[in-house]
FIZABA-409914 format. One record per atom (N, C-alpha, C, O): x, y, z; residue in one letter. Coordinates in steps of 0.001 Angstrom, whole numbers, padded with zeros to 6 digits, always signed. Layout:
residues N
XYZA ...
END
This chain:
residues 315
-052723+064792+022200X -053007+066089+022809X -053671+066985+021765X -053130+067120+020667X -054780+067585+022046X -055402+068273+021004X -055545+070176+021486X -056490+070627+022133X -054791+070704+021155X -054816+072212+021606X -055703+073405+020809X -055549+073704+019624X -056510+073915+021590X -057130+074853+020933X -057250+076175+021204X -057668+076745+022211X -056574+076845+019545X -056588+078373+020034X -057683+079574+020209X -058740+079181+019716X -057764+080406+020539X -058260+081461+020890X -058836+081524+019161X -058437+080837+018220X -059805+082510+019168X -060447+082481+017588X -059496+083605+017021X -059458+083694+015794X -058829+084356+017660X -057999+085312+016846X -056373+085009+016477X -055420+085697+016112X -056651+083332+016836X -054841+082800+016746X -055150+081622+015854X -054143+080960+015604X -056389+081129+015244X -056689+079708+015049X -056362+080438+013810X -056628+081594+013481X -055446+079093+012931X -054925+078747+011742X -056102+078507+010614X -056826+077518+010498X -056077+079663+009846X -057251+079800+008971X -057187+079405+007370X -058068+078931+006652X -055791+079782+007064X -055095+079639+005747X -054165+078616+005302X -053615+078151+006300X -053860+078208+004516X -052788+077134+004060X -051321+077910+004591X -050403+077366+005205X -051405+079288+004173X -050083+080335+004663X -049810+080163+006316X -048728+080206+006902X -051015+079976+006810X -050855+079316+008316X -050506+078185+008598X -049739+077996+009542X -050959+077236+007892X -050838+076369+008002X -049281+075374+007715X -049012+074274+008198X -048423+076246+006740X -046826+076064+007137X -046185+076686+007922X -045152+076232+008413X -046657+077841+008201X -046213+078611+009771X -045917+077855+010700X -045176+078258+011596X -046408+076631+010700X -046481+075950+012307X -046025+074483+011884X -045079+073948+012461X -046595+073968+011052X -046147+072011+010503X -045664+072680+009212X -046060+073699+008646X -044464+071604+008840X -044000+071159+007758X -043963+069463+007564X -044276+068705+008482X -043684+069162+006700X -043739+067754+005348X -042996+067554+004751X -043039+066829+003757X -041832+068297+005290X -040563+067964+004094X -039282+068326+004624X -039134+069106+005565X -037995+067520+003762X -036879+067760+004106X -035741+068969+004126X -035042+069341+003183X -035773+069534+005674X -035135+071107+005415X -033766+070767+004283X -033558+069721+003668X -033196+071669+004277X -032135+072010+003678X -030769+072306+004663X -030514+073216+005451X -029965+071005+004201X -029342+070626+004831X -028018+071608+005640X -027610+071526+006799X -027510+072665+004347X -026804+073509+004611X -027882+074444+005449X -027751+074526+006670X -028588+074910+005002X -029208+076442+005889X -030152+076042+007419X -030409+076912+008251X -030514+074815+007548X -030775+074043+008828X -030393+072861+008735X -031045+072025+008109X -028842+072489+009574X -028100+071316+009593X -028774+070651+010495X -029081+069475+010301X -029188+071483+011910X -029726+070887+013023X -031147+070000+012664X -031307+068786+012786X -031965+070861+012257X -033192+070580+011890X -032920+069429+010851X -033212+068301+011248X -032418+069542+009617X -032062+068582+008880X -031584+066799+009747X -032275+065823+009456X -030782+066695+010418X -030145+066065+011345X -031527+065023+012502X -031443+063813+012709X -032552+065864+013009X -033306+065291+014037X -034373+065167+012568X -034276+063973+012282X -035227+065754+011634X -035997+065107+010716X -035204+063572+010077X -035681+062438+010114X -034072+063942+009597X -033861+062529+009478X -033972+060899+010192X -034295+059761+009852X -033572+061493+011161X -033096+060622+012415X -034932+060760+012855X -035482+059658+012862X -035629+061661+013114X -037289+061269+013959X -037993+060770+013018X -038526+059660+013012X -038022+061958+011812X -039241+061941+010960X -039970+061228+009902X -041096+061352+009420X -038915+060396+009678X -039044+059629+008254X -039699+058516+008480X -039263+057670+009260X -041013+058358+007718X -041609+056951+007991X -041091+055718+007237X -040758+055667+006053X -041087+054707+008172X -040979+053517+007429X -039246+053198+007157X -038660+053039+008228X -038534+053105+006181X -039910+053026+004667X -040206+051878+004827X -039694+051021+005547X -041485+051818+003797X -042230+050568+003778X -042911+049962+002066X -042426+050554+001101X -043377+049473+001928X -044139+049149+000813X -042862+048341-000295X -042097+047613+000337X -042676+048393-001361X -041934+047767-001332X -040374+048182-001942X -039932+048001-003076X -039610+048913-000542X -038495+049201+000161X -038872+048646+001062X -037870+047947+001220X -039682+048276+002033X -039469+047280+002840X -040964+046645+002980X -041849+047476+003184X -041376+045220+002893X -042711+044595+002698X -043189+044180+003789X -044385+044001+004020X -041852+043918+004880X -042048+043563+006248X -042630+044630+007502X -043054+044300+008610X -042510+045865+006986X -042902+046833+007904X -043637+046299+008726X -044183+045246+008396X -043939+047009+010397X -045250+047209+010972X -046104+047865+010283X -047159+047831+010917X -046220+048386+009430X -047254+049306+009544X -048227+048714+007735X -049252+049068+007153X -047134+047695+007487X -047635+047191+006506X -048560+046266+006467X -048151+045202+006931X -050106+046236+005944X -051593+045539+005823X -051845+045109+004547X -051764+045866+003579X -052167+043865+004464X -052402+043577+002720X -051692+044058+001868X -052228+044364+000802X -050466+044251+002022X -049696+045061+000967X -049742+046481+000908X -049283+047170-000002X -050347+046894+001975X -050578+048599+001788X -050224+049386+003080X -050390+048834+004168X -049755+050621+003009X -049626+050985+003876X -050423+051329+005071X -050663+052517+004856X -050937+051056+006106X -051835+051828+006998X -052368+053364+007172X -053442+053918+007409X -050575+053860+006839X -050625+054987+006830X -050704+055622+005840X -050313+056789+005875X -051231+055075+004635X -050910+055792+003593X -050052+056466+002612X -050402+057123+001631X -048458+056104+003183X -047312+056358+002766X -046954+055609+001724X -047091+054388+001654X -046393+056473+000722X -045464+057875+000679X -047075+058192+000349X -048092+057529+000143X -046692+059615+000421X -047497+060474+000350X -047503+061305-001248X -046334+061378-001629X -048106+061701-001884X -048320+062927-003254X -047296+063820-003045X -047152+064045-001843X -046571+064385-003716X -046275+065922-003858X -047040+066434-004875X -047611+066075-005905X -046764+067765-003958X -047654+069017-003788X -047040+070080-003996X -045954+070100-003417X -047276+070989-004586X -046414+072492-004557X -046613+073178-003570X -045845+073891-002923X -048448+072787-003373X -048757+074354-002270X -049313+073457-001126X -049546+072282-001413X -049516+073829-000041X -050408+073411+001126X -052068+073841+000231X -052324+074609-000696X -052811+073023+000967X -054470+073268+000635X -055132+072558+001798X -054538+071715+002469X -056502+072963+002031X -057184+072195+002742X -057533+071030+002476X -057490+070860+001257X -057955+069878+003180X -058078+068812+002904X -059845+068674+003051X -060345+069544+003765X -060839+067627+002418X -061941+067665+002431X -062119+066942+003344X -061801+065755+003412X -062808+067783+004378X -063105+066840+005838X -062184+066434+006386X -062470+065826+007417X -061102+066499+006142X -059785+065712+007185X -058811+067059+007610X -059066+068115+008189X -057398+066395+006943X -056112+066711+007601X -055678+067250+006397X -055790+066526+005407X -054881+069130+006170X -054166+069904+004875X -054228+068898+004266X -054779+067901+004735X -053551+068934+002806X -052763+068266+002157X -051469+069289+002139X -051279+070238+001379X -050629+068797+003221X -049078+070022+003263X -048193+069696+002084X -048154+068698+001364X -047451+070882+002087X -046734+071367+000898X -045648+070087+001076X -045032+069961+002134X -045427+068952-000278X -044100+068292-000449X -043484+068653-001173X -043102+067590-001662X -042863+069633-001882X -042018+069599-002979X -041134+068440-003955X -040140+067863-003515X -041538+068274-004983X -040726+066989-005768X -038880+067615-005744X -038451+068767-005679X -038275+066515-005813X -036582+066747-006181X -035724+066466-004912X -034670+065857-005094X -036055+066837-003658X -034925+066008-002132X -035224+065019-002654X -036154+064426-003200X -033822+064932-002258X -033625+062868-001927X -032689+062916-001020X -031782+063740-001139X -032735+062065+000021X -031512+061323+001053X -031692+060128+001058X -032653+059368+001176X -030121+060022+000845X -029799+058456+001569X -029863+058067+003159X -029025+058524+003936X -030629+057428+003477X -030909+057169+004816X -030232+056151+005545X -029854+056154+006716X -030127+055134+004514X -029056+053304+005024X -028206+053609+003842X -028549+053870+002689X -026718+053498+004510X -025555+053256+003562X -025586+052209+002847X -025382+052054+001643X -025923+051318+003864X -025546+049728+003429X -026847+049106+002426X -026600+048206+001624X -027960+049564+002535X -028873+049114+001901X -029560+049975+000541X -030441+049700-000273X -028513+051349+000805X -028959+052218-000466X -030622+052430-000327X -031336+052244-001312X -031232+052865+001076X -032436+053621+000491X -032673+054973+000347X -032080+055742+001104X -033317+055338-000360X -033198+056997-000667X -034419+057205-000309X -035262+056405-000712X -034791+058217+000455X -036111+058902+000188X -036027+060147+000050X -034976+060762-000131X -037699+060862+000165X -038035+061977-000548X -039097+062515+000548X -039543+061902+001518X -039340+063649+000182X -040177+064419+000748X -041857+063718+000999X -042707+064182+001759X -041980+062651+000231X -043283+061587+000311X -042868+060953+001670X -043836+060550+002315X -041864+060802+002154X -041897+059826+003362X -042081+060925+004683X -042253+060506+005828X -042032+062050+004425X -041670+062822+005814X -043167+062496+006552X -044188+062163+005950X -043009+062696+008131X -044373+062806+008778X -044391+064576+009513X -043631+065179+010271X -045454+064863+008932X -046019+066291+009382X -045406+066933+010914X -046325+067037+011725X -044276+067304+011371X -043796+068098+012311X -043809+069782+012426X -043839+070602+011508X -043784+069940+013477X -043775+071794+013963X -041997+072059+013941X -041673+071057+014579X -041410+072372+013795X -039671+072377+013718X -039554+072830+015244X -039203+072045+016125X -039851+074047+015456X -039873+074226+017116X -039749+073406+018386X -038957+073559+019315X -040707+072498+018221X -040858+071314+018896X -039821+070460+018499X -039295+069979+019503X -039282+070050+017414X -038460+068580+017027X -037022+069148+017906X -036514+068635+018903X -036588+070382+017151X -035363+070649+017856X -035322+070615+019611X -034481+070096+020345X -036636+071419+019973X -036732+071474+021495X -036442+070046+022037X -035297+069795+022413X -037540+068970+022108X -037419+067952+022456X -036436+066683+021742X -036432+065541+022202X -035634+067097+020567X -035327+065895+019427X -035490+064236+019625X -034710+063313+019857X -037130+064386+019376X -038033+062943+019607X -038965+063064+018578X -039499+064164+018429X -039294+062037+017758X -040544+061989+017177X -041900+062345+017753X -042617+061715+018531X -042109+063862+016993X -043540+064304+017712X -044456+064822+016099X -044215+065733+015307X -045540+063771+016125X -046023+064170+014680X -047046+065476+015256X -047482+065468+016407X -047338+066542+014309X -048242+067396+014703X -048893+067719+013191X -048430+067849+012057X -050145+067774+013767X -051156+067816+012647X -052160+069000+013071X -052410+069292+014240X -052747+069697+011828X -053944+071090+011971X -055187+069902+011722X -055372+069003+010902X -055846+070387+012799X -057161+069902+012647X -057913+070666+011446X -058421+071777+011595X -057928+069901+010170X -058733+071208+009221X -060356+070673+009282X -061177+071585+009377X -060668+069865+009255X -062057+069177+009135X -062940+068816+010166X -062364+068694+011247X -064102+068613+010185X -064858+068246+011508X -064419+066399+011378X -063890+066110+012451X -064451+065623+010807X -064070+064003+011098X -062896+064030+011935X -062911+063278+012909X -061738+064855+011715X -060142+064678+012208X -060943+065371+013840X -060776+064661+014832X -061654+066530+014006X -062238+066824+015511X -062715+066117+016356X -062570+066143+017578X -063426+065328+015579X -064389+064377+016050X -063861+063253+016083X -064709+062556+016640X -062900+062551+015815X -062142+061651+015920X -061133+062301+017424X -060988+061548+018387X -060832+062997+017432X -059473+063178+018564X -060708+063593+019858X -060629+063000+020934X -061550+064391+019684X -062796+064216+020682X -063106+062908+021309X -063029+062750+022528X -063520+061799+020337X -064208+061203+020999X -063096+060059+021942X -063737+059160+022486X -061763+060009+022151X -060717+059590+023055X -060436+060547+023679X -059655+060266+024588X -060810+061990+023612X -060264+063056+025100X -061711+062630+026248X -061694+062446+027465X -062668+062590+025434X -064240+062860+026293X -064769+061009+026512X -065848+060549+026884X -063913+060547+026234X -064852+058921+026463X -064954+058930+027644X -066098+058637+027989X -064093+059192+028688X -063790+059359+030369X -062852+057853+030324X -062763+057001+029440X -062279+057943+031548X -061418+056841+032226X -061917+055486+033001X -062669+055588+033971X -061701+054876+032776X -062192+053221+032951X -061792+052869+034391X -060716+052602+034925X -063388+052993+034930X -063219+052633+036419X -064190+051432+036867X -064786+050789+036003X -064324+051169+038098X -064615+050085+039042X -065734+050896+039815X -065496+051994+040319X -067343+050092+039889X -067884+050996+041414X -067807+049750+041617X -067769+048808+040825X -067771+049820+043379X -067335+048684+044099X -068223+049146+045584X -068093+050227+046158X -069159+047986+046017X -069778+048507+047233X -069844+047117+047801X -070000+046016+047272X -069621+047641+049448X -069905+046283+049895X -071019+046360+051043X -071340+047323+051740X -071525+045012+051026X -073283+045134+051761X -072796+044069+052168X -071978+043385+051552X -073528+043705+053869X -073718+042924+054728X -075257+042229+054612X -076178+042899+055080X -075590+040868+053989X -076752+040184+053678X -077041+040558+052347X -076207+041268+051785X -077852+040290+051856X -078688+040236+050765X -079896+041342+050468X -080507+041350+049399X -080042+041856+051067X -080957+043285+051138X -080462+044504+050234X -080085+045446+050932X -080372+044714+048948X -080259+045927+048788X -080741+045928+047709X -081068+044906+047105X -080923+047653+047090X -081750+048410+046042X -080675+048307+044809X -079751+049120+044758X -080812+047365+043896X -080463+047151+042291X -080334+048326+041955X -079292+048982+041939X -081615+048722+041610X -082150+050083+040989X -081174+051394+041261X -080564+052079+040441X -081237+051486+042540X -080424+052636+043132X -078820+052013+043045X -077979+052874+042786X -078254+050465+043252X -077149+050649+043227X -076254+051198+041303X -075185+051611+040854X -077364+050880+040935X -077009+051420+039173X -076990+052679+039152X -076025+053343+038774X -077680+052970+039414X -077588+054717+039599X -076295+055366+040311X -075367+055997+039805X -076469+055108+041264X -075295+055390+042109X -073549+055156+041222X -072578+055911+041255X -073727+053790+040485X -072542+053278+039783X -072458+053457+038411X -071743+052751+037701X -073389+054678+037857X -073556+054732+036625X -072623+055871+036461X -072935+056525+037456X -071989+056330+036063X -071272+057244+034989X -070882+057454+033566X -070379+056713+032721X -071408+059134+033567X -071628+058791+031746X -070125+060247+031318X -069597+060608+032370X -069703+060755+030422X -069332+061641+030137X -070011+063022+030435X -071162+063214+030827X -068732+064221+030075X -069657+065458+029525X -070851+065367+028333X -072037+065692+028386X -070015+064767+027187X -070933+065115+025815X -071802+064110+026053X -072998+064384+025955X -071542+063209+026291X -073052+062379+026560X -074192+063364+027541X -075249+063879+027176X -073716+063384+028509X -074585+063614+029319X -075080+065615+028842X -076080+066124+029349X -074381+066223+028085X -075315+066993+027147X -076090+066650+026400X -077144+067275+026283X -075826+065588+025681X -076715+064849+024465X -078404+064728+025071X -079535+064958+024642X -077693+064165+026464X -079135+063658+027214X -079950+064748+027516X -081114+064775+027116X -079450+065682+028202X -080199+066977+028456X -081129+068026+027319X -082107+068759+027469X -080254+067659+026138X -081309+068486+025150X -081737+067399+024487X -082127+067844+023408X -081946+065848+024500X -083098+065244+024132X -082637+064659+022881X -083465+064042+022211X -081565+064749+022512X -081035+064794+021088X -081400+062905+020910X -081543+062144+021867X -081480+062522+019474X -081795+060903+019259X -080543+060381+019514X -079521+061064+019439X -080564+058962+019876X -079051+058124+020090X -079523+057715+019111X -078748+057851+018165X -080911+057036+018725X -080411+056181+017490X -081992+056402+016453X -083136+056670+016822X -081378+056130+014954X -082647+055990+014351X -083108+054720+013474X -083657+054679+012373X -082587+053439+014569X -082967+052238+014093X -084366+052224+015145X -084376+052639+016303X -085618+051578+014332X -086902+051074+014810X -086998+050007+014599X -086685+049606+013478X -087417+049210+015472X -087619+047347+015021X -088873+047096+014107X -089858+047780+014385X -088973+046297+013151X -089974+045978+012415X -091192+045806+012969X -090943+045925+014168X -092310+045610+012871X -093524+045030+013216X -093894+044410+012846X -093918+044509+011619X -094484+043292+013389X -094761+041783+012457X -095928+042046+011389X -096085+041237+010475X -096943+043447+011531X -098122+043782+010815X -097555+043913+009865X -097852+043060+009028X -096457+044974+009398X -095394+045485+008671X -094594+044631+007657X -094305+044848+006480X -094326+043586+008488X -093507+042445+007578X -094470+041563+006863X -094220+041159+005728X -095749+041202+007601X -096511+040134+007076X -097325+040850+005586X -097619+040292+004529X -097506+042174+005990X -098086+042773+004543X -097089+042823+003456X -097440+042534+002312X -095789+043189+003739X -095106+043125+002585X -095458+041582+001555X -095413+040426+001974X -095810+042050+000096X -095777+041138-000709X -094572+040020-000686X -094770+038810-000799X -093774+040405-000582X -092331+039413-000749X -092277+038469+000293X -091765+037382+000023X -092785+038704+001646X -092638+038186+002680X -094244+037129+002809X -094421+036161+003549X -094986+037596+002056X -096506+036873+002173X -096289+035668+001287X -097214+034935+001637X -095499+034916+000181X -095140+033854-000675X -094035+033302+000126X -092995+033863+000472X -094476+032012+000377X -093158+030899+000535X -093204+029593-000586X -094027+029184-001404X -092179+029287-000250X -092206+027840-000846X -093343+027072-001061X -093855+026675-002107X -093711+026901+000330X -095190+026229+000289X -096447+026805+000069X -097269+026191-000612X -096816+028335+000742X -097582+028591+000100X -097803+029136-001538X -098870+029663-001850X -096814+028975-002434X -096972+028902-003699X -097190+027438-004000X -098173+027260-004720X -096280+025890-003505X -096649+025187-003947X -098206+025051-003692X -098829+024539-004622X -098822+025374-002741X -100115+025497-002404X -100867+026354-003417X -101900+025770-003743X -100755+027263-003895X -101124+027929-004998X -101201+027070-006627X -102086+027039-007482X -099739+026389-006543X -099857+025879-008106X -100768+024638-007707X -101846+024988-008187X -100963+023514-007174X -101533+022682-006940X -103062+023263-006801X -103774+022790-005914X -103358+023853-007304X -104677+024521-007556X -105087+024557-008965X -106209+024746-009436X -104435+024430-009304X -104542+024136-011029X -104829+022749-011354X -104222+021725-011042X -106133+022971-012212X -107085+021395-012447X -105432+020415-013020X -105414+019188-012923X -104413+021061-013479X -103817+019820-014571X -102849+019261-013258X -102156+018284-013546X -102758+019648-012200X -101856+019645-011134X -102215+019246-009741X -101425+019241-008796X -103893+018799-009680X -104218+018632-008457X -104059+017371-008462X -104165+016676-009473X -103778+016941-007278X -103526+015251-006590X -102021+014415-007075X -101667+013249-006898X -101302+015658-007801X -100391+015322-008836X -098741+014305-007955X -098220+013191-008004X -098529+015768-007185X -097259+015752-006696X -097312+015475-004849X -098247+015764-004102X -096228+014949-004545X -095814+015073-003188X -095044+016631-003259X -094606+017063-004325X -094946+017434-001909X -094325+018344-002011X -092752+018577-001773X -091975+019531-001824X -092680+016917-001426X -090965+016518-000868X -090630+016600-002864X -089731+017334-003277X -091383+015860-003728X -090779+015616-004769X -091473+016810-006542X -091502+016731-007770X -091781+017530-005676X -092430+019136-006263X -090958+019339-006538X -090807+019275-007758X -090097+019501-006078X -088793+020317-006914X -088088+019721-007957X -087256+020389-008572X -088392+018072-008361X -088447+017245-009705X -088773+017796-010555X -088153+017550-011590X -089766+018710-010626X -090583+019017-011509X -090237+020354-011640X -089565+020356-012671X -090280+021385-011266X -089970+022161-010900X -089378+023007-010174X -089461+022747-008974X -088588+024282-010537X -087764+025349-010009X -088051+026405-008621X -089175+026857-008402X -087365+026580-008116X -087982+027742-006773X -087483+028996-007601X -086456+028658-008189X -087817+030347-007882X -087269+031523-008531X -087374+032674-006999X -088274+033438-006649X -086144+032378-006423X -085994+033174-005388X -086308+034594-005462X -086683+035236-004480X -086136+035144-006767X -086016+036814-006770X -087582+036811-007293X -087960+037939-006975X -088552+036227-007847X -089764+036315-008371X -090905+035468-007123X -092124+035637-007157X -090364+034779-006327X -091209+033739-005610X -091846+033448-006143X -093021+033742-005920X -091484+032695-007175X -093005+031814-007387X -091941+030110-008242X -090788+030039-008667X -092866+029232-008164X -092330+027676-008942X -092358+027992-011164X -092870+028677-012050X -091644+027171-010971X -091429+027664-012344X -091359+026562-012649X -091000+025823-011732X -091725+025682-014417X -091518+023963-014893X -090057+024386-014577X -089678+025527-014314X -089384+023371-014643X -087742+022573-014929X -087627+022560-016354X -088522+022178-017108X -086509+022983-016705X -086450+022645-017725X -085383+021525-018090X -085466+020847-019114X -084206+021383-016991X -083437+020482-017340X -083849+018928-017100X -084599+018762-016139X -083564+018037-017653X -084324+016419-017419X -082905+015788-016646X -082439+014709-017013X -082451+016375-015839X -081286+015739-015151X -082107+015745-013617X -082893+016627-013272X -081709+014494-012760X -082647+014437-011761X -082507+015244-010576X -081473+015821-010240X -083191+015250-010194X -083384+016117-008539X -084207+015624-007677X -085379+015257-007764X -083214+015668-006561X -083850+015239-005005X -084499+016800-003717X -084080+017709-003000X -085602+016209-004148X -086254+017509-003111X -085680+017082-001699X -085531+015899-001390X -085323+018309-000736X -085219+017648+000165X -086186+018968+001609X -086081+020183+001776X -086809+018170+002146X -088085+018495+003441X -086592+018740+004271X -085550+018086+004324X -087101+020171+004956X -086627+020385+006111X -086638+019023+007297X -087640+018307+007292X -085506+018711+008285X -086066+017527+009198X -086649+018177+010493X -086194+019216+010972X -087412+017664+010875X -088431+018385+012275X -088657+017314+013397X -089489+016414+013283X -088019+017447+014257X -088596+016588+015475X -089580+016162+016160X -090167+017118+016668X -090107+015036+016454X -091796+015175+017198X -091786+015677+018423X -092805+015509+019093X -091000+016181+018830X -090970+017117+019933X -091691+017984+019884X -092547+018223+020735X -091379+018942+018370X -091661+019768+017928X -093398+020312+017541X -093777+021444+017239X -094244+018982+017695X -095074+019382+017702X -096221+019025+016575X -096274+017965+015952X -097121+020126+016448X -097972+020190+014790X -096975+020101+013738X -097158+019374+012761X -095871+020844+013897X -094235+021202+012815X -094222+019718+012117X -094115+019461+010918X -094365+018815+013229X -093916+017528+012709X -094911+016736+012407X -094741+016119+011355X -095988+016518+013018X -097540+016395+012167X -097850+017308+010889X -098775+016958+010157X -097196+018340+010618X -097437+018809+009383X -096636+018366+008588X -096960+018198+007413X -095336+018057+009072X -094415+017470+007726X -094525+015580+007164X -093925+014912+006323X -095460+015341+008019X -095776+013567+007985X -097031+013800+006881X -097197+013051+005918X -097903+014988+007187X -098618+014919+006135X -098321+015459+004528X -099056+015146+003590X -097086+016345+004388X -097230+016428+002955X -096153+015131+002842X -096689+014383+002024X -095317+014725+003132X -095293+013315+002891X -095941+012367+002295X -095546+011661+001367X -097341+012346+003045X -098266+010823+002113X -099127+011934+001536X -099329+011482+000409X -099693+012970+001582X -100402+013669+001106X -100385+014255-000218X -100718+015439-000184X -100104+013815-001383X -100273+014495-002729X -101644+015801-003220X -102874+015766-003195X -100500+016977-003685X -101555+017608-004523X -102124+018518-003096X -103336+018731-003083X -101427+018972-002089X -102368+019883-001123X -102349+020953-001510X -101357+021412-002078X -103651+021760-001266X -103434+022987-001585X -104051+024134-000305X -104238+025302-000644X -104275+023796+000834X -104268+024592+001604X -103623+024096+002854X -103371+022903+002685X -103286+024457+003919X -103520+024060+005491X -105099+023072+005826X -105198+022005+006433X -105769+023586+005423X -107180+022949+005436X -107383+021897+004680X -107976+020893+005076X -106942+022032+003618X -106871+020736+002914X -106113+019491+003807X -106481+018358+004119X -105042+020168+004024X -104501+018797+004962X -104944+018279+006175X -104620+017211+006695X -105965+019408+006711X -106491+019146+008099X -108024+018258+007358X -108634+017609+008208X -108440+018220+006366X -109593+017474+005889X -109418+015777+005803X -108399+015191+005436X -110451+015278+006158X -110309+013856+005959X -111561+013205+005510X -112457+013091+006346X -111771+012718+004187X -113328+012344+004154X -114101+013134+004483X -114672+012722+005492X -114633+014564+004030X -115081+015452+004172X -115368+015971+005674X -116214+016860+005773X -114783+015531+006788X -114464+016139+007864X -113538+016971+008172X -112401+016590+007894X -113671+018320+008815X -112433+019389+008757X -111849+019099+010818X -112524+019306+011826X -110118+018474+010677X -110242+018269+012226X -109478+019577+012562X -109050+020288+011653X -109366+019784+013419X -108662+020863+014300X -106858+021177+013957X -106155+022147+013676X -106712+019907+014152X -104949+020156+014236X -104288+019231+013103X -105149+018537+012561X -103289+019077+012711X -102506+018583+011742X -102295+017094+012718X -102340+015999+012158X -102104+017192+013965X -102261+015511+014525X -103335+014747+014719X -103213+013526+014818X -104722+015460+014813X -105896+014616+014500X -105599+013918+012947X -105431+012728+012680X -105599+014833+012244X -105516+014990+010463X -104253+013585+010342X -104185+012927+009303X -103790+013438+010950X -102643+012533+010751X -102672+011236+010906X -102303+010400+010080X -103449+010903+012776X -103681+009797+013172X -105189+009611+012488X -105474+008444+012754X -106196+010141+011803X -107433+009726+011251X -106731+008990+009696X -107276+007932+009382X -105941+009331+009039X -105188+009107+008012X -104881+007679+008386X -105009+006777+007558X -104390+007411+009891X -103247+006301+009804X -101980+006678+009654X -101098+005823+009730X -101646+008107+009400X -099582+007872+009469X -099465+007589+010470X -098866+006520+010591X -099978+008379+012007X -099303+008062+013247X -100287+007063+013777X -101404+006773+013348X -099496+006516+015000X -100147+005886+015789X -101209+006744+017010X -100735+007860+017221X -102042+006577+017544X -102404+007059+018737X -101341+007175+020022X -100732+006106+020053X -100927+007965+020986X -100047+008178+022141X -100595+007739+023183X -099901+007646+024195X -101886+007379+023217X -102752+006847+024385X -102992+004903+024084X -104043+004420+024504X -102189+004169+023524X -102191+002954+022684X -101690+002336+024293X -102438+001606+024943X -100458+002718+024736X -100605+002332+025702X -101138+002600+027303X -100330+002292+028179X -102514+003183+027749X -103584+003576+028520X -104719+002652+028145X -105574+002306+028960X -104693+002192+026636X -105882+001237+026540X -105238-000392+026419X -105766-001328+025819X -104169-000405+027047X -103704-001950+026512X -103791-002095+028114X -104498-003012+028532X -102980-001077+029267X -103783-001356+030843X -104730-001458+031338X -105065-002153+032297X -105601-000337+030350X -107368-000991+030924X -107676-002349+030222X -108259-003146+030958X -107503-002634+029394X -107920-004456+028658X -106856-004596+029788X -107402-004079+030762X -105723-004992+030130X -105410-005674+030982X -106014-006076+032218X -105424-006852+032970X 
END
C-alpha cells in the first residue's frame, strides 16, 4: 500500500521521519506493550550466521540485507529508503533455549501506532527517493491480469479490430503514448554500418587471402593446414608465424552439399594451395568460371550431377 500525503503533511526531515517509523527496540519499562508486539512481530530472522538456514538466506547473504548499521541519527538515504536511527547497546534475548540475543540491527522499520493497533507484522517505510517510488509504482499501475474472450460463429472475422478491441494498456503507459515519449533507444545495426567497420571487414580467410600474396608464400599452403604454420591474433586480426614447433591440426568448418557454393568452396581450398582471392579459386587455366561449382568440377574434385542423364541417353 503506498499512501500519499497532501504537500503540507509530506515528511520532509529526518525529525519527520521518526515521527512516524522507528528501527529499534522500545524500552521495555516505559513501553512494555510496544516492547512486547516489536519483539514478538518485528525482529528479522535472525539469519546469517545465527541461523544459515533462513528463508531469506542467498549465497550466504542476506536478501534483506540484515542486520543492519547503527546509526545515531536518521538521514536520508541516496535514492532509496532513510537510513533510520539504530542506536548501539539494546540487546534481547529472544530464544531461551538457544541463547540468541539481538540488537537494534535486526529490527524491521515499523509506525508504533499501527503495531499496537493491529499487533501483526506491518513493515512501514518513507518513500525518500525516486527508485523506492518507482519501484512501488510500477506494481500499483501494471493493471490486473485479464482474459478478452469473444466468440464468433464461422471463420469470418477482423484480426485487426479483434486486437484492438482486446488490447489494454495502463494509465502511465497510455500517458507515455500520448505525449510521444521514446519506449526504447535500441536501433538495429545496418549491414552498410557493420560491413565498413574495420574489425568486421578481416576474417580468417580473407587475411589468409591477404598473406598468400606474398611472393615467399604463394602456392605454399593449404588453408585447412595454414594454422601449422601459423597463429590467428583475434584482438589484432591478422595471421601471425607460430612460434611453438609442437604440432597443430587446422580444422575447416564441416559444410554440407546441400549447402551449396558453401560446400564447393570448401572442396576447393582443400586441393587448392596458396589462394589468394575468391577469383583465384573461381580461375582455371586462365579461364575465370562463374561459381565455385563450375571451378570445382573443371578441376576434377567433383563429379558432374548430370553423369547420370548422359548414361540414359547412351543407353
Amino acid at each position: 500500500m503506498l499512501i500519499i500525503f497532501q504537500h503540507t503533511d509530506k515528511l520532509q526531515t529526518p525529525d519527520d521521519f521518526d515521527s512516524v517509523v522507528r528501527a529499534e527496540i522500545p524500552s521495555q519499562t516505559e513501553e512494555p506493550n510496544l516492547y512486547e508486539v516489536v519483539i514478538h512481530h518485528m525482529i528479522h530472522g535472525p539469519c546469517g550466521a545465527l541461523n544459515p538456514n533462513s528463508p531469506c538466506m542467498t549465497d550466504g547473504k542476506c536478501k534483506k540485507k540484515f542486520t543492519k548499521p547503527f546509526v545515531s541519527h536518521t538521514s536520508r538515504g541516496i535514492d532509496s529508503y532513510p537510513l533510520y536511527r539504530r542506536r548501539e547497546g539494546t540487546q534481547v534475548q529472544i530464544y531461551e533455549n538457544n541463547q540468541i540475543i539481538v540488537d537494534n540491527g535486526w529490527v524491521v522499520p515499523y509506525n508504533p501506532w499501527l503495531l499496537l493497533k493491529y499487533d501483526c507484522q506491518i513493515n512501514v517505510e518513507v518513500c525518500g527517493g525516486i527508485k523506492c517510488v518507482k519501484y512501488i509504482y510500477k506494481y500499483i499501475h501494471k493493471g490486473p491480469d485479464r482474459v478478452a474472450l469473444d466468440l464468433r460463429n464461422g471463420q469470418n472475422y477482423d484480426e485487426i479490430q479483434q486486437y484492438v478491441d482486446g488490447r489494454w494498456i495502463s494509465a502511465p503507459e497510455a500517458l507515455w503514448r500520448i505525449f510521444s515519449f521514446e519506449f526504447s533507444r535500441m536501433y538495429p545495426a545496418h549491414i552498410s554500418d557493420v560491413l565498413a567497420h574495420d574489425g568486421n571487414t578481416k576474417t580468417m580467410l580473407t587475411e589468409f587471402f591477404q598473406m598468400n600474396c606474398a611472393p615467399e608464400l604463394t602456392g605454399k599452403y593449404l588453408y585447412r593446414k595454414f594454422p601449422q604454420y601459423f597463429t590467428w591474433m583475434q584482438s589484432r586480426k591478422e595471421w601471425v608465424p607460430r612460434k611453438s614447433r609442437n604440432k597443430v591440426v587446422g580444422r575447416v568448418y564441416v559444410v554440407s552439399p546441400s549447402e551449396g557454393e558453401r560446400f564447393y568452396l570448401c572442396i576447393l581450398h582443400n586441393h587448392v594451395p596458396g589462394s589468394k582471392s575468391f577469383e583465384y579459386l573461381m580461375t582455371v587455366n586462365g579461364n575465370i568460371y562463374t561459381t565455385f561449382k563450375e571451378a570445382a568440377e573443371v578441376r576434377g574434385l567433383v563429379q558432374h550431377d548430370d553423369y547420370v542423364h548422359h548414361c540414359l541417353l547412351e543407353a
